[in-house]
C-alpha positions as CSV (number, residue, x, y, z in Angstrom):
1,X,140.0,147.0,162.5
2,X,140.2,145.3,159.2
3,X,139.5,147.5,156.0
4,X,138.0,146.2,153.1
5,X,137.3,147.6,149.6
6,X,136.1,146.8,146.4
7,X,138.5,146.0,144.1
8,X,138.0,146.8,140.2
9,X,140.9,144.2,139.5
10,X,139.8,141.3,140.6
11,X,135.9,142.4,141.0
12,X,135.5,141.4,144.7
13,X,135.6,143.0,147.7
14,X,139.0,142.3,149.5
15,X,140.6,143.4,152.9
16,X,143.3,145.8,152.6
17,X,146.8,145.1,153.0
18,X,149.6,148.6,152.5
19,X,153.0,147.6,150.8
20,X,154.3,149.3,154.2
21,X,152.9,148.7,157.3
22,X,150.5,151.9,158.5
23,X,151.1,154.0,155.6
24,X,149.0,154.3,152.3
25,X,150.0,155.4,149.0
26,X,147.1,156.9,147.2
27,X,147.1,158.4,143.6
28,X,143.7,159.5,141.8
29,X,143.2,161.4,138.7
30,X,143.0,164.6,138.8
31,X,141.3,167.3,136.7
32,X,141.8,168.4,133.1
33,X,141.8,172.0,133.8
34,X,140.1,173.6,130.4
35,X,136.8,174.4,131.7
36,X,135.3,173.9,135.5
37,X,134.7,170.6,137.0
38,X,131.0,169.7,136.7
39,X,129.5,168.1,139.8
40,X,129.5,164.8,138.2
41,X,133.3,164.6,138.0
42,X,133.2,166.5,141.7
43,X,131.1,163.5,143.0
44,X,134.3,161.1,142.2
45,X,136.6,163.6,144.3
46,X,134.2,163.4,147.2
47,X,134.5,159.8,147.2
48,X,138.2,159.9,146.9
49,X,138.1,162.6,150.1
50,X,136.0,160.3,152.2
51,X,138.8,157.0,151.7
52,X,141.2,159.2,152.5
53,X,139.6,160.5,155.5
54,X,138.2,157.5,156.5
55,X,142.0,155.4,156.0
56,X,143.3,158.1,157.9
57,X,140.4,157.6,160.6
58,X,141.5,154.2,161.5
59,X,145.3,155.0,162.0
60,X,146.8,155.0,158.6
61,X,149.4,157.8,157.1
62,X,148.0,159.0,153.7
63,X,150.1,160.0,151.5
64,X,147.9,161.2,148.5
65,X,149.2,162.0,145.2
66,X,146.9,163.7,142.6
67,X,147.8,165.0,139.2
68,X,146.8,168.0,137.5
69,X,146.3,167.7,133.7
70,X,147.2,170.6,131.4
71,X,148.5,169.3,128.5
72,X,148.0,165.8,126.4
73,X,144.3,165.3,126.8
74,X,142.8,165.3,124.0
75,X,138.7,165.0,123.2
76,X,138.8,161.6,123.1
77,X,139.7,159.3,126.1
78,X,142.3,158.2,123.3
79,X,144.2,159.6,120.6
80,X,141.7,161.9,118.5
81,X,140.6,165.4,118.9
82,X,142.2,168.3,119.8
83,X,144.1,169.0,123.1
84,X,141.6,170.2,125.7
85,X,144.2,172.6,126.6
86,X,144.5,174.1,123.4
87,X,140.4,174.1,123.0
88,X,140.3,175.7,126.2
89,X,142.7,178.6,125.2
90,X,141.2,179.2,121.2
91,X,137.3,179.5,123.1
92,X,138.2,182.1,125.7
93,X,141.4,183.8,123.4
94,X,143.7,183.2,126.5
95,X,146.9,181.5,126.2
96,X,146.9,177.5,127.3
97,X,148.7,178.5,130.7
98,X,146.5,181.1,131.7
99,X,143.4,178.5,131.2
100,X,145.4,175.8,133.3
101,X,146.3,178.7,136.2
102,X,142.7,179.5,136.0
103,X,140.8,176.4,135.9
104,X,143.2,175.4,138.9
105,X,142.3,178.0,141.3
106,X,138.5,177.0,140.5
107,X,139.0,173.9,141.0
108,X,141.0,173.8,143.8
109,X,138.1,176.5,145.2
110,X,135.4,173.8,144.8
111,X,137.3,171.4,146.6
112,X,137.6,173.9,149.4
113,X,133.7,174.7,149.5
114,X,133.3,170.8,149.5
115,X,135.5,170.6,152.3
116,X,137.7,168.0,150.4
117,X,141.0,168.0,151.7
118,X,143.8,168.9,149.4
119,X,146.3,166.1,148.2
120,X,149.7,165.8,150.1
121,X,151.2,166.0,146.1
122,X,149.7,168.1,142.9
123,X,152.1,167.9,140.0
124,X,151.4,169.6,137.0
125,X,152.0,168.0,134.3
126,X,153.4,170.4,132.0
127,X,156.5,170.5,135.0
128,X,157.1,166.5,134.8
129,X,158.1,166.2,130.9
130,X,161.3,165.1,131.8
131,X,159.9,162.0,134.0
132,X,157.3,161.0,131.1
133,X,160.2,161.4,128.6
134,X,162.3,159.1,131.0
135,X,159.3,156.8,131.2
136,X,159.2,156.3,127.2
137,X,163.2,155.3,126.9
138,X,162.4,152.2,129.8
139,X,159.7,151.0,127.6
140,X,162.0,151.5,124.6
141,X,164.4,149.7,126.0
142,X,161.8,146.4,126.3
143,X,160.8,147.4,123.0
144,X,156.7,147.9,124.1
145,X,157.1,151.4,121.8
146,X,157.3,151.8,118.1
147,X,157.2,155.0,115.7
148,X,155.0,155.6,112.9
149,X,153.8,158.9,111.0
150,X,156.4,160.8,113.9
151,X,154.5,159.3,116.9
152,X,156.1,157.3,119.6
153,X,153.3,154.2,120.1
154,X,152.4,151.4,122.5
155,X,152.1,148.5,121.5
156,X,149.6,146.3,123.2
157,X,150.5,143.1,121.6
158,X,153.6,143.1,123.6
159,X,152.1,143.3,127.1
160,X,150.0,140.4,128.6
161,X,146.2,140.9,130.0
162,X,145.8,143.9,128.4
163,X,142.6,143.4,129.2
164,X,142.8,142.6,133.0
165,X,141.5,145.8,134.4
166,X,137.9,146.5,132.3
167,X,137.8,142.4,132.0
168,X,136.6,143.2,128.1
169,X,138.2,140.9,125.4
170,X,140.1,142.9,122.8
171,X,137.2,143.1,120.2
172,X,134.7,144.1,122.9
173,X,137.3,147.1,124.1
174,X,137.2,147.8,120.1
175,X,133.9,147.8,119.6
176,X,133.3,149.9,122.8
177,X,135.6,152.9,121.9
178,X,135.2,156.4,121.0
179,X,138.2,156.2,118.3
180,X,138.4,156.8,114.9
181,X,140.4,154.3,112.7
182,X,144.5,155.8,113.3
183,X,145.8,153.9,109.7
184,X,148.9,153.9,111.8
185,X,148.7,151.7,114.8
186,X,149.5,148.7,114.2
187,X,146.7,147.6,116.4
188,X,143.4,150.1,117.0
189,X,144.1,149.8,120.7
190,X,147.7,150.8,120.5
191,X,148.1,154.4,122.3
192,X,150.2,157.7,121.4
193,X,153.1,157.9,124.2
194,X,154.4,160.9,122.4
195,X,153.1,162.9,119.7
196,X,155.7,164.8,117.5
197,X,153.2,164.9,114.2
198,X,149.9,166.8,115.0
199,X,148.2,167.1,112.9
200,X,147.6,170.8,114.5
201,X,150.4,172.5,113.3
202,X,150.4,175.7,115.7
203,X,150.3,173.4,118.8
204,X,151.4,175.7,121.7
205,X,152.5,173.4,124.0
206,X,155.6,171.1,122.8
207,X,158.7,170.2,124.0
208,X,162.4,168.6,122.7
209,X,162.7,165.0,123.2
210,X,164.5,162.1,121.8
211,X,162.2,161.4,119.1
212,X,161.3,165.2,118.0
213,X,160.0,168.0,119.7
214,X,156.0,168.0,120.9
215,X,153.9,166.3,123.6
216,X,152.7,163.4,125.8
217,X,149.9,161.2,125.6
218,X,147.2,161.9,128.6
219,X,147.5,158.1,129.6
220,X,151.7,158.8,130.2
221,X,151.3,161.1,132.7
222,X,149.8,159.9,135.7
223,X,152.3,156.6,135.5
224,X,155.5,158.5,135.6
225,X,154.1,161.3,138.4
226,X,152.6,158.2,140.2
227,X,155.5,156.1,139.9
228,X,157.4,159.9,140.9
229,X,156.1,160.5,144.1
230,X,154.8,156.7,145.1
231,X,157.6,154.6,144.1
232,X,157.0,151.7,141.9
233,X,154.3,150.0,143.8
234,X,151.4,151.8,144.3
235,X,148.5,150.9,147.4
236,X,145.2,152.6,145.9
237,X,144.5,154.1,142.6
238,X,141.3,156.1,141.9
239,X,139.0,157.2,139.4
240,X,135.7,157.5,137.5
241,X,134.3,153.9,136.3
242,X,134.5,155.8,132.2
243,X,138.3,155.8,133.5
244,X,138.3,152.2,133.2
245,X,138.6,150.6,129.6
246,X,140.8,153.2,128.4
247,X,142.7,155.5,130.5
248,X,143.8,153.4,133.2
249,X,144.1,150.3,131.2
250,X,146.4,152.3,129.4
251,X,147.9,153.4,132.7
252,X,149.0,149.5,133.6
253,X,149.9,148.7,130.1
254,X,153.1,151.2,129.8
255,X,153.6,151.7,134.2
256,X,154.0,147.4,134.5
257,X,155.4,147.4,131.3
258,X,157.8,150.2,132.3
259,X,158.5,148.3,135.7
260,X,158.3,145.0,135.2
261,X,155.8,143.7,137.9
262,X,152.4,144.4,139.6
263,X,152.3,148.3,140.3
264,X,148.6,149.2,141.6
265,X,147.3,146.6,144.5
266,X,143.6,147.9,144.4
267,X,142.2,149.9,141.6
268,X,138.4,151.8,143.4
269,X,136.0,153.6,141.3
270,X,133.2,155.6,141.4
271,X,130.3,155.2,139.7
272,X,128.4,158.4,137.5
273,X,126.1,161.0,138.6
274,X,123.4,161.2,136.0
275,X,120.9,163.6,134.8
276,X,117.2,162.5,134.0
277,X,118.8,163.6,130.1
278,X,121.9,161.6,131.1
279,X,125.9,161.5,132.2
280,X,127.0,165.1,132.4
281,X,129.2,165.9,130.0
282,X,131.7,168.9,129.3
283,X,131.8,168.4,125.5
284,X,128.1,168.9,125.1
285,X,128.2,171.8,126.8
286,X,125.2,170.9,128.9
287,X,126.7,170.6,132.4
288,X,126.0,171.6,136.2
289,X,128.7,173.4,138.0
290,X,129.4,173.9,142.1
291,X,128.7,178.1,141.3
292,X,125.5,177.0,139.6
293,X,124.1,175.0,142.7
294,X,125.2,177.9,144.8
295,X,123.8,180.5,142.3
296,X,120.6,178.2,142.9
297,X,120.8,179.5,146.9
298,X,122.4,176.0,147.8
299,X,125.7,175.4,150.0
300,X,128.4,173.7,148.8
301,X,128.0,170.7,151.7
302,X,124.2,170.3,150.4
303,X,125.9,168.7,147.5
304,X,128.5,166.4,149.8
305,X,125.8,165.7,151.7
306,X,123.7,164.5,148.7
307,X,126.1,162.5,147.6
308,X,127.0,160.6,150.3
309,X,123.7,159.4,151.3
310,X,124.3,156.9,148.4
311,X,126.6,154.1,147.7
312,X,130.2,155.7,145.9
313,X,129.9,152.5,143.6
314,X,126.3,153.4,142.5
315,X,124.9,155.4,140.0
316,X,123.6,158.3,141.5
317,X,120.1,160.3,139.9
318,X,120.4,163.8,140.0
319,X,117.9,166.2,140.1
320,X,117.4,169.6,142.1
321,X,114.8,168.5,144.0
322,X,116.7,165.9,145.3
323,X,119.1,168.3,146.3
324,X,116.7,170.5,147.8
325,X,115.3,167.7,149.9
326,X,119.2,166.7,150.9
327,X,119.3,170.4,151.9
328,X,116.9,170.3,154.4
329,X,117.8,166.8,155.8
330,X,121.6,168.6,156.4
331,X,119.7,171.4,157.9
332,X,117.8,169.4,160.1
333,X,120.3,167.2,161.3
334,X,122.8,170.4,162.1
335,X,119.6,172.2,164.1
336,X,119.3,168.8,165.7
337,X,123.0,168.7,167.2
338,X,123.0,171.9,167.6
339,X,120.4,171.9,170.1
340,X,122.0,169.2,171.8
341,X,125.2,171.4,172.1
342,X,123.4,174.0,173.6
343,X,122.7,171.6,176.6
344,X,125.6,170.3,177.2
345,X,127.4,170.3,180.7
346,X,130.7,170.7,180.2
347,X,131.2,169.5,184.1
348,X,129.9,165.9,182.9
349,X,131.7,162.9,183.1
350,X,132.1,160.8,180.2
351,X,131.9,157.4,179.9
352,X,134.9,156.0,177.7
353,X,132.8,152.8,177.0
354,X,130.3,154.2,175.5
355,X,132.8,156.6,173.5
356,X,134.3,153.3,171.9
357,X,131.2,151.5,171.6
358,X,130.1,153.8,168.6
359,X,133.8,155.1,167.8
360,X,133.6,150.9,166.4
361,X,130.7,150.9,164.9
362,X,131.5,153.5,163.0
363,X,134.5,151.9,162.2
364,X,132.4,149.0,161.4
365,X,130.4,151.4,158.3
366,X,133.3,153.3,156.9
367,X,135.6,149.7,156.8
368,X,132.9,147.7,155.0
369,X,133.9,149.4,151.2
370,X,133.0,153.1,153.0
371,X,129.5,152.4,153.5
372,X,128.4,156.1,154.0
373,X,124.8,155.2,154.4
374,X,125.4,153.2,157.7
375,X,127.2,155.0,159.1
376,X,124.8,158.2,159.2
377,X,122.7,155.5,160.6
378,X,125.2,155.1,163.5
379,X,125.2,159.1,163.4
380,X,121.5,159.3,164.4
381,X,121.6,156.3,166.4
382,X,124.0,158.0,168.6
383,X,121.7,161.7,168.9
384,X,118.6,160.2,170.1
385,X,120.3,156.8,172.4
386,X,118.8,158.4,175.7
387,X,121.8,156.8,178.1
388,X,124.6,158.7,176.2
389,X,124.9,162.5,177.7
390,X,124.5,165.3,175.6
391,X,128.8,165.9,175.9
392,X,129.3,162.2,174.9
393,X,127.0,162.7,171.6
394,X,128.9,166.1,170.8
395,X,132.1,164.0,171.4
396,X,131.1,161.6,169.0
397,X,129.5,163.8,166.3
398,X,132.8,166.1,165.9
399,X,134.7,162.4,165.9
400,X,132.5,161.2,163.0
401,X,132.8,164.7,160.8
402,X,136.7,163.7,160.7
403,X,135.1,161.9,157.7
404,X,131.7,163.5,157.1
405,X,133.5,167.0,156.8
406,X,129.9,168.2,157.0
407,X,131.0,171.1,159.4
408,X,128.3,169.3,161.7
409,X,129.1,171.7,164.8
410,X,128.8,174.5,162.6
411,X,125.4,175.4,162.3
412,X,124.3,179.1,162.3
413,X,120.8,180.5,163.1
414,X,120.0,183.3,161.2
415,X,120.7,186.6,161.3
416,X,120.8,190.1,159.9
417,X,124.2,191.0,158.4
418,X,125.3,194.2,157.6
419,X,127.0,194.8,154.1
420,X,128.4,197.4,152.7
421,X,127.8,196.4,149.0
422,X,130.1,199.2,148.1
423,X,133.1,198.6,150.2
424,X,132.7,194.6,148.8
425,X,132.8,195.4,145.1
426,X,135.7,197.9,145.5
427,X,137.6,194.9,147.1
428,X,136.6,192.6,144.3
429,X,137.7,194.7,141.5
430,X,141.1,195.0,143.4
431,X,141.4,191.4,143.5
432,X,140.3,191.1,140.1
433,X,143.5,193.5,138.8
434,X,145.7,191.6,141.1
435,X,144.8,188.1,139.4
436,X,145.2,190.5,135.8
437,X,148.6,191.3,137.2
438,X,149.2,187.5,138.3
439,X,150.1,188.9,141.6
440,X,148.4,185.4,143.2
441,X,148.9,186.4,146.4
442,X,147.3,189.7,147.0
443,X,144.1,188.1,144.9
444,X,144.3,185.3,147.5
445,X,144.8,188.0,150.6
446,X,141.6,190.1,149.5
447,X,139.6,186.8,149.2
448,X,140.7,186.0,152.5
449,X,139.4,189.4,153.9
450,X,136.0,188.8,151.9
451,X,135.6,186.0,153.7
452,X,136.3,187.0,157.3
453,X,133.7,189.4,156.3
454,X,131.3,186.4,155.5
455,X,131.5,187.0,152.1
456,X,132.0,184.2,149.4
457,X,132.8,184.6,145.6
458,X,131.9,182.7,143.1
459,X,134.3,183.1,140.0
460,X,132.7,182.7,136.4
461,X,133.8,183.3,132.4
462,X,131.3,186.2,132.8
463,X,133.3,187.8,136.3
464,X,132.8,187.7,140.0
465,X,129.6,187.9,141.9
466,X,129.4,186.9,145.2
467,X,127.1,186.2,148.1
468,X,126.8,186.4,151.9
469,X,127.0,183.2,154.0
């Protein structure tokens, strides 16, 4: 079946054809690890999980690539404000490596609640210098760089349609930007490849390089640790739409630059989740975390399950009685099946017909641009169709989940537990020391225990707590 996708390029929907037959490279931006991901940037990973199951659905071989930034971003998209990094380090008087370590874990934790599947490649950026560095001398070599005040630039100038990928002219990319005047740049849209002049002199994280020792420009790394692990022509990139005028225009300017030819085919992004004050954001301070919505008595897949009742390239309205009502409806639907599992005769014969029938028009949703919305449609369409058995509706519900990942078969009635409080916070202070100690694996060993125990932590500035599921 054909799949088609919206593509930011060219601003139409087009079918999708891999560089190699049955196999997909797929690279998306991954997070700045200085504080925890707010659920507005988790809404873009969910997205990103659901192409990626859903490509994988039809037949394809993923290979999925997604960076880790922990160095080079600084507070603006472009070239002002401090590193994250370093911002993340001076507010919680850690060092910048034990932020990244620990902003990774939580992140990486989220993504597990969420049930978004982890990416075949995660490269640090910090352990990729060398590639980036590499990177710079090709675009030296076709003279796209120059050097001012100690900097290593890109020049824009020098590559043509800049301005493909946010389809802005120059002055309205100008006029749109969050960055003071460099006196520097030759151009205001040029970008720093390599900074070996901060202008914060006790900048931690530097390195030797042809052009003096520091650091890269956020923009460099995901072109040479794409171009790394994908090879120089890329299927799908992804990201958040703010990703768009800046950071991956950026991204073409120095990787086709670098290579010489067309090096993304199909450029998908997600659209914001917004507040009723407005787009979420970590500078502000004012931003909703997974822990909070779970501190709020809600699971993880409440949230997935919110999100994906709307389109991934509409702006989506947050608000916590939305979620609450997307609660329930997950609720419902997993009493729903559940009951239908209960009834099921395992002795029944199914009919392969009417396994494909809906097997396609599921198809049919996820392949039109992942439209989610239709294909819970199919979903109850298939519990209540009275000539499908109750083994051919479980058959098809644990096929769909391959790209709901809503744990659909999972649902639990209630019932007492019985803690021991005691025995839990002993362990967690254990696993506490052992994450003191760095000793990673016995931290990850307890937390494995907790949870055989039904027990899930939720990791904070302020400690552990934790909850029973």
């Amino acid at each position: 079946m054909d799949f088609y996708v919206y593509n930011t390029l060219t601003r139409k929907k087009e079918e999708f054809i891999p560089v190699k037959e049955g196999k997909v490279g797929m690279y998306t931006c991954g997070p700045t690890v200085y504080n925890y991901a707010h659920i507005g940037n988790l809404r873009t990973y969910i997205f990103e999980d659901v192409l990626k199951k859903s490509l994988e659905y039809i037949g394809y071989k993923v290979k999925h690539v997604m960076n880790i930034t922990d160095v080079g971003h600084l507070q603006s998209d472009a070239d002002e404000g401090e590193d994250k990094m370093a911002l993340g380090a001076k507010r919680e008087n850690k060092s910048p490596w034990e932020i990244a370590r620990f902003y990774e874990d939580a992140f990486f934790d989220d993504c597990k609640k969420l049930n978004i599947k982890r990416p075949n490649v995660t490269c640090r950026a910090t352990e990729h210098i060398d590639d980036m560095v590499n990177l710079i001398k090709k675009l030296e070599e076709k003279e796209y760089i120059y050097i001012a005040n100690g900097n290593v630039y890109y020049q824009i100038d020098k590559f043509k349609d800049y301005t493909k990928l946010a389809n802005l002219s120059i002055d309205e990319l100008e006029a749109g930007s969050r960055v003071d005047v460099d006196v520097h740049k030759k151009n205001p849209l040029d970008f720093v490849l390599w900074f070996t002049n901060s202008k914060f002199t006790n900048q931690i994280m530097q390195w030797d390089s042809p052009w003096g020792k520091g650091f890269p420009g956020w923009h460099l790394e995901c072109s040479a640790m794409s171009i790394k692990y994908l090879g120089e022509r890329v299927d799908i990139h992804c990201g958040g739409i703010d990703h768009i005028p800046v950071h991956h225009t950026n991204e073409i300017a120095q990787s086709e630059g670098a290579l010489g030819h067309k090096w993304v085919n199909y450029w998908m992004h997600g659209e914001f989740l917004v507040l009723d004050s407005g787009k979420m954001s970590k500078s502000s301070g004012d931003f909703l975390t997974l822990s909070r919505l779970i501190e709020e008595g809600f699971d993880a897949l409440d949230y997935r399950y919110f999100c994906l009742q709307s389109r991934y390239r509409k702006q989506l309205l947050f608000s916590f009685q939305s979620l609450e009502e997307a609660s329930k409806g997950l609720k419902k639907l997993k009493e729903r099946i559940f009951n239908i599992g209960k009834s099921v005769n395992e002795e029944e014969e199914v009919n392969e017909e009417n396994i494909q029938e809906y097997n396609n028009k599921f198809k049919a949703c996820i392949c039109d641009d992942l439209n989610i919305p239709n294909a819970f449609t199919t979903l109850h369409e298939v519990l209540k169709h009275q000539d499908l058995t109750n083994r051919e509706k479980i058959i098809l519900v644990k096929d769909f989940d391959k790209v709901l990942a809503l744990d659909l078969l999972n649902y639990k009635e209630e019932k007492n537990l019985d803690i021991d409080e005691e025995h839990i916070n002993h362990l967690i202070v254990e696993r506490n020391e052992a994450r003191k100690n760095k000793d990673w694996a016995k931290a990850d060993e307890i937390r494995n225990k907790l949870s055989e125990m039904n027990i899930e932590l939720i990791d904070t500035k302020e400690g552990t707590t934790w909850k029973a599921r």
